[in-house]
C-alpha positions, 0 to 999 in steps of 0.5 A: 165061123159057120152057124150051123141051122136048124136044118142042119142038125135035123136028120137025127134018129132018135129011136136008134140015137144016130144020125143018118142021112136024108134023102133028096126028097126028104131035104126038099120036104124039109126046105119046104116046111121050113119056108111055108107054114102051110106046106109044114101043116100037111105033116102036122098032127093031133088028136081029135079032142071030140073024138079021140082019132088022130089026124093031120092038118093037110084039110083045114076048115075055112076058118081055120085057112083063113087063119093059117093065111092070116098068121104068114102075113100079120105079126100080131093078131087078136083072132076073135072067133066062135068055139070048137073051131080049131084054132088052138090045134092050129096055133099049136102048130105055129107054135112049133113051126115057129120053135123049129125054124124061126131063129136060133135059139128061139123062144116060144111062150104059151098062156092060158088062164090056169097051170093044167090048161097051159100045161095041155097046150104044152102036150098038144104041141109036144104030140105034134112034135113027135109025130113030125117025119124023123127028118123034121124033128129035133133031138129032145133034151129035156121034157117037164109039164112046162117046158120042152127044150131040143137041142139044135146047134152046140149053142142052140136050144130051142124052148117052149114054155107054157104060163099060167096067167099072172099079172107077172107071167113070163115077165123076165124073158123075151120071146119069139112067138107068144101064144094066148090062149082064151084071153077073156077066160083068164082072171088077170086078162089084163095084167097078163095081156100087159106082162106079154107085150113087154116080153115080145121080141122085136120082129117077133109074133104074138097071136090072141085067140079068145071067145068073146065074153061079153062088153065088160070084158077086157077083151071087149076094149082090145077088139076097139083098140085093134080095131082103131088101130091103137093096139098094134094088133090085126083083127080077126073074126071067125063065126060059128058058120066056119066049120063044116056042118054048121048052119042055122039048124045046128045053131037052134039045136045048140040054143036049146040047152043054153041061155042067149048069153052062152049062145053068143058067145059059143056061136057068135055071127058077128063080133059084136055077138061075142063082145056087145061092145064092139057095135061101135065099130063091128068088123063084118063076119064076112069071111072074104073082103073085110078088114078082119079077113084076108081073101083066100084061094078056094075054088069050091063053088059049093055053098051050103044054106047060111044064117045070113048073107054074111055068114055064109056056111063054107065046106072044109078045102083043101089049102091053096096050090103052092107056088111055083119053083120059081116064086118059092125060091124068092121067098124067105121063110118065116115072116121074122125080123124087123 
């Protein structure tokens, strides 16, 4: 018996209810997307939560490549970072590369500390489904606040599912790709994290991404564990210098309306900023080199004024050139399976 794939049954024209064919290049953009997260986050859109305006991924900031790498490369990660980065837009679309492509009848949870939080990022990542080129899509069959599934093979459905946070959250499923949106923000932090990791499929992924909240938080103990290597999760840290613009003036216009507290943990330099007790093992905001880092392809050889020498403030670049046919054509795709 022949499976039939995700590719196989994209194609489907949704606005006429009929198939039609793809082009050649729309079938080599399709392989592509489906092989490289970065290659498929050059069609993936969303809205501008600051501004309303609607755009693509096809520009990251540093922060957020060094993310995307991070994510084709480590199953687990605990991302601790400064605020407005965007990284929930960007796991977003993980979330969705993972739903189309990863295996059949994939299965995709998203957390955040309450329903209508979770049922947002369930909006981001159906905005961003639909608006993908026809070809890339899959026929959606059912749609409510928390759940979307499309339908991708006669016995192949591929569900996306958002959880408010509960010591019991998802706890009879298993999942492809585990999303957990600001973890120290969430009232059972702890019990939801434990519920999460029962749930993971094996081989599957599961990606952390949280301020910090301070050395109390449950949070706080993760990032020492990651960072020990007991909690089989890659650590990554982002500061506030990882988005365009943001340097020490930024920073002081921003104290001004907030106490030392709220400041560190927005604006955070270092881990230890955004969760004090990580002093006993910090992990460098260096955003190249480190353990928390992986290195990246940028060329620009622009540097803006930084807050210090390892925080260094970093122009929004383009992603990494593709590898060559002949590299793309040993690669497997998405980094699934044991």
């Amino acid at each position: 018996m022949t499976r039939i794939t995700a590719s196989g049954l994209m194609g489907f024209d949704d606005s006429k209810g009929r198939r039609r064919r793809m082009t050649p290049a729309e079938e080599a953009t399709l392989a592509l997307a489906r092989m490289s997260f970065q290659e498929f986050l050059r069609f993936w859109k969303f809205k501008n939560r600051e501004t309303g305006e609607i755009l693509s991924m096809e520009t990251l900031w540093p922060g957020q490549e060094r993310f995307a790498e991070l994510m084709t490369i480590e199953k687990r990660i605990l991302a601790l970072k400064a605020g407005k980065l965007g990284f929930t837009e960007l796991e977003c679309a993980w979330d969705a590369w993972v739903a189309l492509f990863a295996q059949p009848n994939a299965r995709v949870h998203l957390f955040s500390k309450d329903a209508p939080a979770a049922q947002a990022l369930l909006e981001y990542v159906h905005f961003g489904i639909t608006h993908l080129p026809w070809f890339m899509q899959l026929p959606i069959v059912s749609k409510s606040n928390d759940m979307i599934r499309m339908q991708a093979g006669p016995d192949d459905v591929r569900t996306i599912v958002s959880y408010a946070a509960s010591p019991n959250a998802a706890i009879d499923q298993s999942a492809s790709h585990s999303h957990v949106d600001e973890l120290a923000r969430m009232l059972f932090g702890e019990q939801t994290w434990q519920s999460v990791q029962s749930t993971i499929a094996p081989g599957g992924t599961c990606h952390i991404v949280t301020r910090g909240a301070g050395d109390a938080n449950f949070v706080a103990n993760l990032w020492e564990q990651a960072t020990d290597g007991t909690a089989f999760l890659k650590p990554f840290f982002a500061s506030y210098t990882e988005r365009p613009n943001r340097g020490p003036e930024w920073r002081e216009r921003e104290a001004a309306s907030m106490n030392q507290q709220g400041l560190l943990f927005f604006a955070p330099e270092t881990p230890e900023d955004a969760s004090p007790g990580t002093r006993r093992r910090n992990i460098s905001a260096q955003p190249a080199g480190t353990a928390a880092s992986i290195p990246t392809s940028r060329n620009s050889t622009t540097r803006l004024q930084s807050s210090s020498a390892s925080t260094p403030q970093l122009p929004a670049t383009r992603l990494r050139p593709w590898p060559s046919a002949a590299t793309r054509s040993t690669m497997s795709g998405p980094p699934f399976g044991p």
